[in-house]
C-alpha positions as CSV (number, residue, x, y, z in Angstrom):
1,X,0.0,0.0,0.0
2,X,3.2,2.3,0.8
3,X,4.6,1.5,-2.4
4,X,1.6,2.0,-4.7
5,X,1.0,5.7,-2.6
6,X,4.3,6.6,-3.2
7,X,4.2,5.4,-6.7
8,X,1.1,7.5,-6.9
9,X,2.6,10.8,-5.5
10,X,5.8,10.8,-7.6
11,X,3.8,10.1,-10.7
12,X,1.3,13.2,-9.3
13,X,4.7,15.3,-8.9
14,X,5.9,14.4,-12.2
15,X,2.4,15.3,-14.3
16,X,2.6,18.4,-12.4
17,X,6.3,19.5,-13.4
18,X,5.8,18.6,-17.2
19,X,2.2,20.4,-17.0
20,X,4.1,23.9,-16.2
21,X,7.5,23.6,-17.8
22,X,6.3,26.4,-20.5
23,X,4.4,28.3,-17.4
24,X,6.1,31.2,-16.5
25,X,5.5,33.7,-13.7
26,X,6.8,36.9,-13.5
27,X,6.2,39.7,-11.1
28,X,7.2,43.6,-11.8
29,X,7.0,47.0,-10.6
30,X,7.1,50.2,-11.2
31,X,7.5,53.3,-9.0
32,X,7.5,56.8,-11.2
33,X,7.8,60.0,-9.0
34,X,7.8,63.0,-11.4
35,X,8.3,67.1,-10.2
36,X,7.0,69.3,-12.8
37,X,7.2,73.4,-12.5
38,X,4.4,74.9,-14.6
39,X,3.8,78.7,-15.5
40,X,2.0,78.6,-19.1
41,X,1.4,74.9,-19.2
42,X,-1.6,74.2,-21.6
43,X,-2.1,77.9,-21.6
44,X,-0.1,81.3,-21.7
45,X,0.6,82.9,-17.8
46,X,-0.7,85.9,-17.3
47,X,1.8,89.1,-15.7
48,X,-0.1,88.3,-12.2
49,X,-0.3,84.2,-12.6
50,X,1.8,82.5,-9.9
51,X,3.8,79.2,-11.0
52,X,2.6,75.7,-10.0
53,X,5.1,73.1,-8.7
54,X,3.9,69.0,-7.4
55,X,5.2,65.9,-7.6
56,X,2.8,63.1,-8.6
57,X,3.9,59.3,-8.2
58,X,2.6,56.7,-9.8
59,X,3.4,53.1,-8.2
60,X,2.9,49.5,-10.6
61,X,2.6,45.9,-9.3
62,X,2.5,43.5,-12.7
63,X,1.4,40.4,-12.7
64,X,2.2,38.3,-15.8
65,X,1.6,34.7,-16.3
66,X,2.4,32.6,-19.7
67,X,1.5,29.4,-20.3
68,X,1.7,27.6,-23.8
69,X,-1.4,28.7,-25.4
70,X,-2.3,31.3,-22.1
71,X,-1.5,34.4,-21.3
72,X,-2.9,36.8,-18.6
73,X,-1.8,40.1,-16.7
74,X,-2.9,42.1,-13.8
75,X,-1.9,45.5,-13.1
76,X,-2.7,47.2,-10.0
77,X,-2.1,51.0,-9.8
78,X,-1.9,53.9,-7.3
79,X,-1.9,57.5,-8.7
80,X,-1.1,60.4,-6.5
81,X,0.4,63.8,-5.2
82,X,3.3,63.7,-2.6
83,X,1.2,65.7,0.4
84,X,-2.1,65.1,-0.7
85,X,-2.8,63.1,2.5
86,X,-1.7,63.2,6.1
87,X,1.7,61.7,7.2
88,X,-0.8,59.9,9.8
89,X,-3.5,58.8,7.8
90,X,-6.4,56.8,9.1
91,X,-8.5,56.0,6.2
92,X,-7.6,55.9,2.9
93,X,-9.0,58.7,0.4
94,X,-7.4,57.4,-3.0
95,X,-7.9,52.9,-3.2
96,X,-5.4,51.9,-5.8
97,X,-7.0,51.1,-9.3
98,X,-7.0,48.0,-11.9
99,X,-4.8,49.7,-14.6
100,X,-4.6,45.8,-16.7
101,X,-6.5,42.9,-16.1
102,X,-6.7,40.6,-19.2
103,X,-6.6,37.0,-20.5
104,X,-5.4,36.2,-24.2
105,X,-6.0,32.6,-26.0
106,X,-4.2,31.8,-28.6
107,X,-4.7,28.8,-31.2
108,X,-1.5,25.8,-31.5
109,X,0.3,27.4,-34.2
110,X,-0.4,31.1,-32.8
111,X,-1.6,33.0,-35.7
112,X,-4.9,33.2,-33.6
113,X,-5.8,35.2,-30.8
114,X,-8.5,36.2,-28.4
115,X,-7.9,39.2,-25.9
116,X,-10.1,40.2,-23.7
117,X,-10.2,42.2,-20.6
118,X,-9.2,45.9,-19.3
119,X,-6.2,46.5,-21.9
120,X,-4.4,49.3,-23.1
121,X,-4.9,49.7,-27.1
122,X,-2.2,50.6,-28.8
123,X,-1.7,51.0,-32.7
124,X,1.0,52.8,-34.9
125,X,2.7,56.0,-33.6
126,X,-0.4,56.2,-30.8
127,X,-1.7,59.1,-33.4
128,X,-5.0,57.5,-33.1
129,X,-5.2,54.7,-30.5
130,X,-2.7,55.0,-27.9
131,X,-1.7,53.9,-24.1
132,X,-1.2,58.0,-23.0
133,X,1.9,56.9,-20.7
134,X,3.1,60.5,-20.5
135,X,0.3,60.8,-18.0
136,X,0.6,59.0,-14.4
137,X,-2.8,57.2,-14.7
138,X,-2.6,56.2,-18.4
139,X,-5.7,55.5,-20.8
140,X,-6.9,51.2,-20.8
141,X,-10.0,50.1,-22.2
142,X,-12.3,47.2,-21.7
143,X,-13.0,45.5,-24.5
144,X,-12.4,42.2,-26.3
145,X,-9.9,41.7,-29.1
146,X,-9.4,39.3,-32.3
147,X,-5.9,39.0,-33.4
148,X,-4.6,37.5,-36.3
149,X,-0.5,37.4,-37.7
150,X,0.7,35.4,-40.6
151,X,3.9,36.1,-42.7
152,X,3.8,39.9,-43.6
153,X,0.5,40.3,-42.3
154,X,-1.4,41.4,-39.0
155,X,-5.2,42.1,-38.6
156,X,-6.9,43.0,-35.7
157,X,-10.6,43.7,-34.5
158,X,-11.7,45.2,-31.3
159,X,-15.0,45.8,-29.9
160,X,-15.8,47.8,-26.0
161,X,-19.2,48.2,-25.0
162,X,-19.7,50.2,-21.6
163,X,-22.5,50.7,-18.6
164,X,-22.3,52.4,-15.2
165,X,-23.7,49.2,-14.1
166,X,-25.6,46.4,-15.0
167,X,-29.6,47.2,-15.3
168,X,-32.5,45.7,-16.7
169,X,-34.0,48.2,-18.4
170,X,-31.7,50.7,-19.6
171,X,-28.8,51.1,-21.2
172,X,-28.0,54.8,-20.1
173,X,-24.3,56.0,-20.1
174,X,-24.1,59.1,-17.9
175,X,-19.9,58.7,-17.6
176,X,-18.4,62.0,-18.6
177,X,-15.2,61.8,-20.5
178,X,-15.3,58.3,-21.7
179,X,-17.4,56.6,-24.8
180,X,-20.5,54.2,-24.8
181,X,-19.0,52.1,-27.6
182,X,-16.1,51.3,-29.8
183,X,-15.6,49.2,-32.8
184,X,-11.9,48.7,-35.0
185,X,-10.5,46.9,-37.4
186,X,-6.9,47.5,-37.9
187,X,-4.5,45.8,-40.4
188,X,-0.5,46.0,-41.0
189,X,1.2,44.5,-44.0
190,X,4.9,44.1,-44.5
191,X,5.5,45.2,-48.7
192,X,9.3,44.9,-47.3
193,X,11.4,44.6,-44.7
194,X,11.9,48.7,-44.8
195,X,7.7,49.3,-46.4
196,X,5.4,48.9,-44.1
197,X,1.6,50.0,-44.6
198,X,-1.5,49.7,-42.0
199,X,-5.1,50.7,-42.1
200,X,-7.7,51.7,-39.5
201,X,-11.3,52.4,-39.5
202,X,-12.8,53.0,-35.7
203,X,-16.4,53.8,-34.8
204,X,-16.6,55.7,-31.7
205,X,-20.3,56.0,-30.1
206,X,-21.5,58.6,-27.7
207,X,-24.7,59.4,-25.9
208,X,-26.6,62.3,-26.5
209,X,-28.8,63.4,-23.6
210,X,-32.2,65.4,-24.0
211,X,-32.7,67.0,-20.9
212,X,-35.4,69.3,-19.3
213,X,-35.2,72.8,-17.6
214,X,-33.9,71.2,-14.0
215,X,-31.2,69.3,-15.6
216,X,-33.5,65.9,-15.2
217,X,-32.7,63.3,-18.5
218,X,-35.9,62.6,-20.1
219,X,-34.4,60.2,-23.0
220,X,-31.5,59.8,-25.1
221,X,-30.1,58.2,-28.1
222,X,-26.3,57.7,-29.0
223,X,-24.6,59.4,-32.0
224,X,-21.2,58.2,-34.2
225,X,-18.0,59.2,-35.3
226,X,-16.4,57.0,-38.1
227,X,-12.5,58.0,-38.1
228,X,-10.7,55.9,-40.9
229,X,-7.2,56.4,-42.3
230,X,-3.4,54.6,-43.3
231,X,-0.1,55.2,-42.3
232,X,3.2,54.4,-44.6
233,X,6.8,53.8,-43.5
234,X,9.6,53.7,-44.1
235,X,12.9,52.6,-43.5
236,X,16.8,52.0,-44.2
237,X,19.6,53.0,-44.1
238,X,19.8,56.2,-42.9
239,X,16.4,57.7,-44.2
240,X,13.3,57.2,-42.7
241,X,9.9,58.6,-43.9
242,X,6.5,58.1,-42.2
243,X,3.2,59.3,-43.5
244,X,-0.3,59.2,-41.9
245,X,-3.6,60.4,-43.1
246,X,-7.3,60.3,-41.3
247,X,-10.5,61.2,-42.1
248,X,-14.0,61.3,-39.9
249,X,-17.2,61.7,-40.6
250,X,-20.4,60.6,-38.8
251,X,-22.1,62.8,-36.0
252,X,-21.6,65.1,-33.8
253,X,-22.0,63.9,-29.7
254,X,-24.9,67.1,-29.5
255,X,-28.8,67.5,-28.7
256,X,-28.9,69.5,-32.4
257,X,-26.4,66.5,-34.2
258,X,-24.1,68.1,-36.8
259,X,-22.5,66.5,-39.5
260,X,-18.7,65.8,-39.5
261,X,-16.0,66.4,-42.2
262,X,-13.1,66.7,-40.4
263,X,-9.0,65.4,-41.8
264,X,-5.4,64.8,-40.2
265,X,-2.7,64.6,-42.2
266,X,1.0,63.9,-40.9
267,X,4.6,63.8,-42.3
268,X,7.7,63.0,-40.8
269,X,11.1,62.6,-42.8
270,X,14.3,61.7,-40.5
271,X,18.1,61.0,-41.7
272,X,20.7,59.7,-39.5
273,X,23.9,62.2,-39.3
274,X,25.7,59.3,-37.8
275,X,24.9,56.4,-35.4
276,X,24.4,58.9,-32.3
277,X,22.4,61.9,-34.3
278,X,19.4,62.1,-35.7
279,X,17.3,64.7,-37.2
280,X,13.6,64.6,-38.1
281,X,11.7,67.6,-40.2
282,X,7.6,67.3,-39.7
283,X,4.7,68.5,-40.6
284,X,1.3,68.0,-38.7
285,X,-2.0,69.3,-40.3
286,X,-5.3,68.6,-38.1
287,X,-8.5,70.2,-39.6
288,X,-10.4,73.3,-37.6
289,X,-13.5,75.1,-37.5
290,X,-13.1,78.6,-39.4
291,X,-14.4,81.5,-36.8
292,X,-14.9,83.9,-40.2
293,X,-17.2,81.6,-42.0
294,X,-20.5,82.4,-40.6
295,X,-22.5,80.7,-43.3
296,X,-25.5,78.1,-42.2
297,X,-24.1,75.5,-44.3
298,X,-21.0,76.1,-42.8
299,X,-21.9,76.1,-39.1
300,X,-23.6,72.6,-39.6
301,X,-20.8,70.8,-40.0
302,X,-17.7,69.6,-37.6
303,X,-14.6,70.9,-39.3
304,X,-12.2,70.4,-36.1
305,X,-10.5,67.2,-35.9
306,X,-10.6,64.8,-32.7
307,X,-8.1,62.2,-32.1
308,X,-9.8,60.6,-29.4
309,X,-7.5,58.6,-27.8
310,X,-4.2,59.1,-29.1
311,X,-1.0,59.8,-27.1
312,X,-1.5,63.3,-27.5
313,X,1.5,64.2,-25.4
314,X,3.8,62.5,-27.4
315,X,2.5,65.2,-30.8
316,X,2.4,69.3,-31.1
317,X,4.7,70.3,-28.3
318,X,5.4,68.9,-25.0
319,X,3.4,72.1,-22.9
320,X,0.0,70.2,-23.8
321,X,-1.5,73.4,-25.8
322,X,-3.5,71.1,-28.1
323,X,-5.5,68.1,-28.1
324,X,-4.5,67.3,-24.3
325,X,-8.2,67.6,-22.8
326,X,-8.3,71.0,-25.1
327,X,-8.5,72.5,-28.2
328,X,-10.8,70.1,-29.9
329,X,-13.8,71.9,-31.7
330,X,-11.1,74.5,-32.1
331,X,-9.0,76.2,-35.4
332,X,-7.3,73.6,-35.4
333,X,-3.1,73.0,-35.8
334,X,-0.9,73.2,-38.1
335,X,2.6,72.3,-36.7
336,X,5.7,72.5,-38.5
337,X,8.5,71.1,-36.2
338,X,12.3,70.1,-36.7
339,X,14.2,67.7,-34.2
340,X,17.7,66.7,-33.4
341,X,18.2,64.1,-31.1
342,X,21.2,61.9,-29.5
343,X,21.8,58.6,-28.3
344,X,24.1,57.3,-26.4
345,X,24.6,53.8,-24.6
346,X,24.0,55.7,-20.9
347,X,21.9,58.5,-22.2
348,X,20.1,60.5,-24.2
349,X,19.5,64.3,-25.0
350,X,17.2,66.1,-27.7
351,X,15.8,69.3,-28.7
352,X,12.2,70.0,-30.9
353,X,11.6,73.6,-32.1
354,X,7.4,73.8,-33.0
355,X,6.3,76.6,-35.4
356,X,2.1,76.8,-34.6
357,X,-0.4,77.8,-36.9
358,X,-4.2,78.1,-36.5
359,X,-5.3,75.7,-39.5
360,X,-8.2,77.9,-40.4
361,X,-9.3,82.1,-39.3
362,X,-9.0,82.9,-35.8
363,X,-11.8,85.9,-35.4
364,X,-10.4,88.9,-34.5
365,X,-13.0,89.8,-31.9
366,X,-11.7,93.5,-30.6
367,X,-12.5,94.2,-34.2
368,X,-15.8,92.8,-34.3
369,X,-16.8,94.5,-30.8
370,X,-16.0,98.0,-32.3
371,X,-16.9,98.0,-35.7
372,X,-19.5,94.9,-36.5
373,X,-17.0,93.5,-38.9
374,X,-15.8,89.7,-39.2
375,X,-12.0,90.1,-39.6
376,X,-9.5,87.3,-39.6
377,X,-6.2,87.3,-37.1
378,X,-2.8,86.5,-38.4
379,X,-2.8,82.4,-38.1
380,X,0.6,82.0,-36.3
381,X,0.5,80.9,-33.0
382,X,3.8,80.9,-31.3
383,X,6.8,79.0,-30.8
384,X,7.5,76.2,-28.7
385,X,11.4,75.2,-28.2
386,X,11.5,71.8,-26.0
387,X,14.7,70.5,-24.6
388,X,14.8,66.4,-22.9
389,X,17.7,64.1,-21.7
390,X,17.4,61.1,-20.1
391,X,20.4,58.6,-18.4
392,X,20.5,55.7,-16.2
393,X,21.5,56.1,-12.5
394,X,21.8,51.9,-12.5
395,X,20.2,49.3,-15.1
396,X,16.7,49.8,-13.7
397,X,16.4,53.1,-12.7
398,X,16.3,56.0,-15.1
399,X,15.7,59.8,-14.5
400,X,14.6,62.2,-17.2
401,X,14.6,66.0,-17.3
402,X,12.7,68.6,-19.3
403,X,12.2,71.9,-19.9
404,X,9.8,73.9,-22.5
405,X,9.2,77.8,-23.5
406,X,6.1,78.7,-25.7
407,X,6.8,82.6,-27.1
408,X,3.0,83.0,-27.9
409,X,1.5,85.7,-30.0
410,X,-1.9,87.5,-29.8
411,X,-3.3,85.1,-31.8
412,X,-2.5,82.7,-29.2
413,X,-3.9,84.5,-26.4
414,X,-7.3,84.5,-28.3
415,X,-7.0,80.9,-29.0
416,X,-5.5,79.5,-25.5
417,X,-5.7,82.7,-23.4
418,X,-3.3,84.7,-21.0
419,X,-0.8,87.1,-21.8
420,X,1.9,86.5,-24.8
421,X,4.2,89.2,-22.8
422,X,4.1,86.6,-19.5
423,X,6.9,84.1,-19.5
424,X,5.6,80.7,-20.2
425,X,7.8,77.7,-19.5
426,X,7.4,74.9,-17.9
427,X,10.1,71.7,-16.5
428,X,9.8,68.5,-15.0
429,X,12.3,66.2,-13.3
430,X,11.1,62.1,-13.2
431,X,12.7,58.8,-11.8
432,X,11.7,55.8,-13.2
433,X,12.8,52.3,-11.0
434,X,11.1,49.1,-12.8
435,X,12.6,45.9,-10.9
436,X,11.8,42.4,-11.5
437,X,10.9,41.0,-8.4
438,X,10.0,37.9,-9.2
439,X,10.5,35.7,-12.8
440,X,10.5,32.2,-13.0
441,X,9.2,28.7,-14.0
């Protein structure tokens, strides 16, 4: 009887060690402090403004587990602002926050899979779709996911539906800044090694409330915004080109619904000096309304571009003056901007200089309050000069630095406010430590 129970527990042992020899654990953090000194972020200072300084933190536990055909994460997240509770606190305010939490099935051979949980979507240069990592909390979505890779090419086809909470008999989405719905389909084919061309088409739907006079909702219905568009690289050798172009149409998220004709186009050309220096010349158009245009025909339709969720950080100047919770519905951008950047193994430095533009008439409105008459600004905007480095203290930690000047013109006080006289600058200081603290079999 001893021998057949031992037999029976070393056979047990065994199934269970060739059962997880492809299982893989692996446990990571992430702790990301970051000071930032703000006069004129997101908007000109004005002569009597005082300057902002905090230091916000975000802190990361991952969870990651891999198993042949299995995958799954967790990601647990806290997001705050050194001093924004008592060094003796006895309730928590801020309860830390499922960033991740997703399973993915693939098929044997791994040209299938199915994704599905709280996931951060992320597609191309994040012009579109993107994870927002600039900001301490990030963007994720819930949705579900079809992904397919063979050869040269990738598809893949995402659909999120959202509710405040599960109901019987309603389907009301009262959430502010999010989305009731989202469908994609999004597609990447290799041409070469150095061509690479992808597609996107993404239905974005959002609820339209009809209220009465005390605010109360007495129905609704939910409106859409197709946005659909390509992107083209390329590169080798020392040249690298990349080209993307969107278009939306669809409906406006209003009471009175207006139509939308609305564009982005983008182009980026780059050439390596040497192995350490690189320079990029760009060019960003995103479509506005025109201010001088006060024809009904006109005024019916959307003009002003909206890249939803894209990594809007990462585009148009690092002080956040457009598309950054602002600006959309706006004259849009036009953003001519030249780079030079250098790499080293320990670290890295860069400067970007942005030349702004309004993309269609900014009205000049001290002329229209004295005389009656509709009379367009000049379109340029200001400058924006933004100056980054980054080295590693050891392999896992890194610290960056920052520090950005926008010399604004009137026609930027009109458009973003504040004084153009004002100094506006702004400069941040971040530490990044990601160990592994746990990775095995």
């Amino acid at each position: 009887m001893k021998t057949i129970l031992k037999k029976g527990i070393a056979l047990a042992t065994m199934t269970l060690a060739l059962g997880t020899t492809y299982a893989q654990l692996k446990i990571s953090g992430e702790i990301r402090p970051r000071f930032e000194y703000k006069h004129g972020y997101k908007t000109l200072a004005d002569s009597a403004s005082n300057h902002g300084a905090s230091v916000d933190q975000r802190t990361r536990l991952n969870f990651d587990y891999t198993q042949n055909q299995l995958k799954f994460r967790v990601t647990l997240q806290d997001v705050r602002t050194w001093g924004n509770q008592s060094q003796l606190v006895g309730n928590e305010d801020f309860g830390i926050s499922v960033h991740e939490a997703w399973g993915e099935a693939s098929s044997k051979n791994k040209a299938h899979k199915l994704k599905f949980g709280r996931q951060e979507l992320v597609y191309d240069d994040h012009r579109i779709l993107g994870s927002v990592g600039w900001a301490q909390q990030a963007r994720s979505h819930d949705a579900i996911l079809y992904k397919y890779s063979k050869n040269k090419l990738q598809f893949h086809g995402g659909l999120a539906y959202n509710q405040m909470r599960s109901s019987s008999n309603s389907t009301s989405y009262l959430l502010p800044k999010s989305y009731k719905s989202m469908q994609y389909i999004w597609a990447n084919y290799a041409v070469k090694p150095e061509l690479k061309i992808s597609v996107l088409a993404m239905s974005v739907g959002q609820q339209v409330n009809n209220t009465n006079l005390l605010g109360e909702l007495l129905d609704y219905h939910d409106n859409y915004t197709l946005t659909s568009g390509t992107r083209v690289t390329y590169n080798k050798n020392k040249l690298g080109v990349d080209f993307s172009g969107y278009y939306q149409l669809g409906s406006t998220a209003q009471n009175v619904a207006r139509s939308v004709s609305a564009y982005n186009l983008n182009l980026a050309v780059s050439y390596k000096v040497t192995d350490k220096f690189k320079t990029t010349l760009g060019y960003a158009m995103l479509s506005g309304n025109d201010e001088t245009d006060t024809s009904a025909s006109y005024k019916g339709t959307e003009h002003s571009f909206n890249p939803y969720f894209g990594t809007n950080h990462k585009f148009n100047g690092f002080m956040d003056y457009f598309y950054v919770g602002n600006h959309v519905g706006s004259v849009g951008l036009n953003d001519i901007f030249l780079k030079v950047d250098y790499k080293h193994e320990k670290f890295s430095a860069g400067i970007t200089g942005h030349a702004f533009l309004a993309n269609t008439s900014i009205k000049d409105q001290k002329e229209f309050a004295s005389s009656g008459n509709i009379k367009a600004m000049n379109s340029y905007l200001g400058t924006e000069i933004d100056v980054y480095g980054a080295f590693k203290i050891i392999p896992s930690v890194t610290c960056k630095v920052g520090y950005s000047q926008m010399f604004g013109t009137t026609s930027m006080e009109v458009v973003r406010g504040g004084n153009m006289n004002a100094v506006s600058n702004w400069g941040y200081v971040m530490l990044i430590m990601k160990p592994t603290l746990f990775q095995g079999k």
